[in-house]
N, C-alpha and C positions, 0 to 999 in steps of 0.2 A: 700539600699535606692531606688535604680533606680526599683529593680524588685516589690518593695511596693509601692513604688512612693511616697517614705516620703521625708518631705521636711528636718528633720534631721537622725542621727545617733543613733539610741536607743541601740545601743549596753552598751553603760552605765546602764544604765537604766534596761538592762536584767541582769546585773554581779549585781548592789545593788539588783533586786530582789533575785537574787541566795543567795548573802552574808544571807538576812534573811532568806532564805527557807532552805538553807542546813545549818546554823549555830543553827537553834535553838533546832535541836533534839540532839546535842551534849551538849549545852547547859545545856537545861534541865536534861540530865544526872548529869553534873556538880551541878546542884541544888539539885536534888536528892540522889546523893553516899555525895558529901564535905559540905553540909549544912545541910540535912536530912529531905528538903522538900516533904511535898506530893506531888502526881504525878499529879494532876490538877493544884497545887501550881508552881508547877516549872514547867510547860509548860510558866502558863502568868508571870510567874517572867524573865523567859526567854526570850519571845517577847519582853518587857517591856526594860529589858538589851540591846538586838539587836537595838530597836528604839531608847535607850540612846548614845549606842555606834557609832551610825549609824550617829547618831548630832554631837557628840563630833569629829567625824572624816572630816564631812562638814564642819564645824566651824573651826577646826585647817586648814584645805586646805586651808583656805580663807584668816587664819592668817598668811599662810605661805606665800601665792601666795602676799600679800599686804607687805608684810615684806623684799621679796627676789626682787621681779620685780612689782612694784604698776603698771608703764607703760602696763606690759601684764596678771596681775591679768584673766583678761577672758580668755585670749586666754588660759593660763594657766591650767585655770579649767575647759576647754571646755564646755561652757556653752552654745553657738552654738546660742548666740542671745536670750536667753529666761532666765530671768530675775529671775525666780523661780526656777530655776534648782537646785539647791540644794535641796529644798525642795521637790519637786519632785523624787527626787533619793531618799531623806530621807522616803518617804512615798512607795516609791516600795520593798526599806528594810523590813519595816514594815506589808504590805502586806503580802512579802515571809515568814514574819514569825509569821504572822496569818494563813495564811493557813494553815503552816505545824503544827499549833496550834491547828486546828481546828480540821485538820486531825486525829492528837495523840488525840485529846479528843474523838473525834469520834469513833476509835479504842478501846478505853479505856470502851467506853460505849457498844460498840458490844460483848468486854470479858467480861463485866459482865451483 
């Protein structure tokens, strides 16, 4: 923070981008061997999964953090003063696995 000069902690914020960037090419695997999707099919079925999962994971935090200690819900979730933080982490998920989406498409379009 101090050598950027941020006024928060993005370290969060880098681990949800990771979750989508490195979860969706396994993913996708998963789509394609146990479902029998095609390979552009199961790239965005994948992303798709990641930003579901990515909610579902936000959402329960909040239900947990308001269920266990309502008094320190924030501090809980490290939300560091900014109101949208969930959302935010939910859309860096998302990102990380558009990219790597974009990436495999890309790839995909260079082999053939």
């Amino acid at each position: 923070m101090d050598l950027l000069h941020l006024k928060r902690n993005h370290y969060d914020r880098v681990i949800h981008f990771a979750f989508g960037f490195l979860l969706l090419y396994p993913m996708r695997e998963l789509f394609q061997r146990s479902a029998g999707a095609h390979e552009t099919s199961a790239v965005w079925l994948a992303a798709a999964t990641i930003a579901a999962l990515s909610s579902f994971f936000e959402i329960l935090e909040g239900i947990i953090a308001q269920v266990i200690r309502p008094d320190l819900g924030a501090a809980y979730l490290g939300t560091q003063g900014d109101i949208w933080d969930a959302q935010k982490d939910m859309t860096a998920a998302f990102l990380g696995a558009i990219l790597t989406a974009v990436l495999l498409s890309l790839r995909q379009h260079i082999r053939h």
